[in-house]
N, C-alpha and C positions, 0 to 999 in steps of 0.2 A: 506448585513451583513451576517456575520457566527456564528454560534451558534453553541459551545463546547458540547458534550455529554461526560461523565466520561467512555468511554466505547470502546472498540475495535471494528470493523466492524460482528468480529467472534470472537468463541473462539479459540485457541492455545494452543497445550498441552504443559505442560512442556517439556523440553530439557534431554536426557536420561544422558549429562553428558556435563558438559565446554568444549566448542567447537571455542574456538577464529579463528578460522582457517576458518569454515564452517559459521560464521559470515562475517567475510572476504566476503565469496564468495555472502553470501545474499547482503550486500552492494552495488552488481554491481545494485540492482534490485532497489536502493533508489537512488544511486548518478550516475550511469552507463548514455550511452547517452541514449538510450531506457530505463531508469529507472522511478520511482513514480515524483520522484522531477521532468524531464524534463514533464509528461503528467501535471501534477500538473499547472508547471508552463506555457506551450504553452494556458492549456484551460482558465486557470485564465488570463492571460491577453488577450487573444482573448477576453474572455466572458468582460472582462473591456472594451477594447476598441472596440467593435461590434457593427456597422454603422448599423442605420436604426432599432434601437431596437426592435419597435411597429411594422412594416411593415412585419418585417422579426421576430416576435417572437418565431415560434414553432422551428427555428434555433437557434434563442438565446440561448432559454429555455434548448434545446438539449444540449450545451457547458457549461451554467452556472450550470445547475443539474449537470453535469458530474466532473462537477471542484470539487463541495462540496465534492462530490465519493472519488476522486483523495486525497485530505486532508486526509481524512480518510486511505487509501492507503498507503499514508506516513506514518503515524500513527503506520499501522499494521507492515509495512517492519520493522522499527527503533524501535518497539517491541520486533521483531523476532529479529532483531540483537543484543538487550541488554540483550537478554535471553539466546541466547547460547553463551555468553560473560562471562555471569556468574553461570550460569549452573541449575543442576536442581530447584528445589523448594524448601525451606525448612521450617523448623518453625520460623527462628527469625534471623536476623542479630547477628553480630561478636562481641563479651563483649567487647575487647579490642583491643590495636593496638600491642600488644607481643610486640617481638624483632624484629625490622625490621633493627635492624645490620645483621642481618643471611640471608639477601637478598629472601625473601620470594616471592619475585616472579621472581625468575633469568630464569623461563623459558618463560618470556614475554618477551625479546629481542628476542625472535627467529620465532615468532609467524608471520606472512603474515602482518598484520598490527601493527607493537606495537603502535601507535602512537592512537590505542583503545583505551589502556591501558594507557601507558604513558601521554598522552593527557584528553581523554574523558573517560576515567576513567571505560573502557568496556561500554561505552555507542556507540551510534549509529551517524553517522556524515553525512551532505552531501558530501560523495565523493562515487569513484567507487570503486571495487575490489582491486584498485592499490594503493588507497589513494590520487588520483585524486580530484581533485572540482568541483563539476558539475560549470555550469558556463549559463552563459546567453545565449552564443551563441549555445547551444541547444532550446529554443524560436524562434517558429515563428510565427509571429501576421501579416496579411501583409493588414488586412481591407476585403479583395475579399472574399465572403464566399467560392466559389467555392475551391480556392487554400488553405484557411484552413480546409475545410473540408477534401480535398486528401489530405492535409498533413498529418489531424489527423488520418486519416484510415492509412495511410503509419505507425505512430507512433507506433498504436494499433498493426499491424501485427508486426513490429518489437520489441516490447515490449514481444509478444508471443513467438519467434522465442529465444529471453534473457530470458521468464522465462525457458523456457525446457532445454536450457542450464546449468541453475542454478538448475534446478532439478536434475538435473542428474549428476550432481557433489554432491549433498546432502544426507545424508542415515539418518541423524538427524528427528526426525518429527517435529520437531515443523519447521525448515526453510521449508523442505518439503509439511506440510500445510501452511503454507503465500501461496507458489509456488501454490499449487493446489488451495485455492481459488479464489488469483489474473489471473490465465489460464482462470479460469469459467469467473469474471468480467470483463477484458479485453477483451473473443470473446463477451461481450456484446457490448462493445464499438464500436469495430468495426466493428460490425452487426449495429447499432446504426447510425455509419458514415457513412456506404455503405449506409443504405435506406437513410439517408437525400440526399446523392449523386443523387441518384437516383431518387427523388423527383425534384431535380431540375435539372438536363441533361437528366433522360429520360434511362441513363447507368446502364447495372444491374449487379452491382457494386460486390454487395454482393455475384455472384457468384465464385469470388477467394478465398471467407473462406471457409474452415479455412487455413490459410497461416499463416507458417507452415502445410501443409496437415497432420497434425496427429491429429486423433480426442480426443477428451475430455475422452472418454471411454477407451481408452487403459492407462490412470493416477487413480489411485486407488483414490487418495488425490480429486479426483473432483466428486467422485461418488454420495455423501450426496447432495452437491449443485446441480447439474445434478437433484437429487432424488427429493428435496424440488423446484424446480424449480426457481433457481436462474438465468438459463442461460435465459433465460424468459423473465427478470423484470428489469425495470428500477428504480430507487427510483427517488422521488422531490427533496430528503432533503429540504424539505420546506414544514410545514403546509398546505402554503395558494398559493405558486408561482410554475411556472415554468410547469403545468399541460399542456401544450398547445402543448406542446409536442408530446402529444397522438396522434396528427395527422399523424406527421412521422411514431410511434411506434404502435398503436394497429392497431391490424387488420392481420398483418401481422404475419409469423410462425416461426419458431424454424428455426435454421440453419440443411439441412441434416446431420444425423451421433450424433446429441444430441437427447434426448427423445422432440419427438416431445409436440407440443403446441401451443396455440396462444399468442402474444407476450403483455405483459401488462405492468402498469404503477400502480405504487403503491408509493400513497401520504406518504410522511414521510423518513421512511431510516429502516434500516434493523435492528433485535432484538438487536443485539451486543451480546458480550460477555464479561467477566472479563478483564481489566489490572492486569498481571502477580508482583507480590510484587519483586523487589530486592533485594539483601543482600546489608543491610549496611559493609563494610567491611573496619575496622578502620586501619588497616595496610597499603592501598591504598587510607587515608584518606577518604573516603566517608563513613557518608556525614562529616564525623569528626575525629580530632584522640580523642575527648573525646564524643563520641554518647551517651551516659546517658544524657548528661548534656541538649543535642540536643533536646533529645527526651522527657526530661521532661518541657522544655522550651513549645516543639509543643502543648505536653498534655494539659499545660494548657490554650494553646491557643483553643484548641479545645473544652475544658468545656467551655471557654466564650463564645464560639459562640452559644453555646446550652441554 
């Protein structure tokens, strides 16, 4: 089972200004082939259908920790994209819905995606850069742990290889941090899947990272996480499961070219940070063209619960 936390993996700064375009490009990193949604879904159903559960658990444990990870992942991407969709931060949603004879958003037809807008209402969708649909046939589950574990290492380096790309089309911070913290958690991953490799072939695996060969240090956006020692650390997400792991993982060190350390296994999941508030904006119908009415409906739905 999975368990909801009200909270971001990190935090995200606000957006310096409405950037539908620079959302756009985040997108490839949710719906793209090497996106959240394909790691999300290859580990999720691996970790579902994984022969031999009890036998082979410090493997299991490995895939299904990572899946939790991966949720959260999507989370943060489709944060970032609804943020700079709708731009900075402010104090309060829109009073009304004006005149929307005067075509008030006439420069949404021009935009990389309208179908944001038009559609999802600046929100955030499974597809890629293009308006694509991620799709299944990014999933590979084949039973062999061997062959999904190279896959997943294969996924991780290619996912790294998509974030640096999308950084570097980026000048926004807030896309820019997703980019920089998903770079740190991703070469865990695949530090993660080389040692399990390597545990069971004997191949040492791990020395192709970082692939992409550019290090962590030369991205400003990953110097915190670097600092607090995120490149490090595994989480359970889980209380009580999935510790078994440790076998793979502790003991072992930092990748060269990251601040060195020895590598650990921390019960639970990471502090989180705020979800960013949106603007209601009644000309774009969201969440209404009459939001008073909405909003005093919620209110007192929310005194009853208290």
């Amino acid at each position: 089972m999975f368990m909801r936390v009200n909270k971001l993996q990190v935090d995200l700064p606000a957006p310096k200004r409405q950037d539908p375009n620079a959302a756009a490009a985040l997108q490839e990193l949710l719906g793209g082939k090497y996106g959240e949604m394909s790691t999300l879904g290859n580990y999720m159903f691996q970790s579902f259908n994984f022969r031999s559960k009890d036998k082979l658990k410090p493997f299991y444990s490995l895939v299904a920790s990572i899946t939790a990870e991966e949720l959260g992942h999507v989370e943060l991407v489709s944060n970032g994209v609804a943020m700079l969709n709708n731009g900075p931060d402010n104090d309060g949603d829109q009073a009304d819905g004006g005149d929307i004879s005067g075509a008030p958003f006439e420069d949404m037809k021009d935009i990389r995606l309208a179908a944001a807008f038009l559609s999802n209402g600046g929100g955030s969708a499974p597809v890629n850069s293009n308006g694509a649909s991620w799709n299944n046939d990014f999933i590979t589950t084949t039973g062999n742990v061997i062959v999904d574990l190279l896959h997943n290492f294969h996924l991780e380096c290619g996912a790294r290889l998509h974030k640096l790309r999308v950084y570097e089309t980026l000048t926004d911070p807030t896309g820019r941090e997703v980019c920089g913290y998903l770079l740190v958690r991703g070469s865990v991953h695949a530090h993660a899947y080389a040692l399990a490799l390597k545990k069971v072939t004997g191949v040492d695996i791990e020395k192709m990272l970082p692939t992409p060969n550019i290090n962590l240090s030369n991205i400003p956006e990953c110097q915190k996480y670097l600092a607090e020692g995120s490149h490090r650390r595994l989480y359970t997400f889980s209380p009580d499961d999935y510790r078994d792991m440790a076998g793979i993982w502790e003991g072992e060190q930092a990748l060269p070219g990251d601040p060195p350390g020895e590598l650990e296994i921390i019960e639970g999941m990471p502090e989180g940070g705020k979800i960013h508030q949106l603007t209601g904006v009644p000309s774009a119908f969201t969440p209404d063209y009459a939001p008073e009415e909405m909003f005093e409906i919620a209110t007192k739905l929310y005194k009853k619960s208290r």
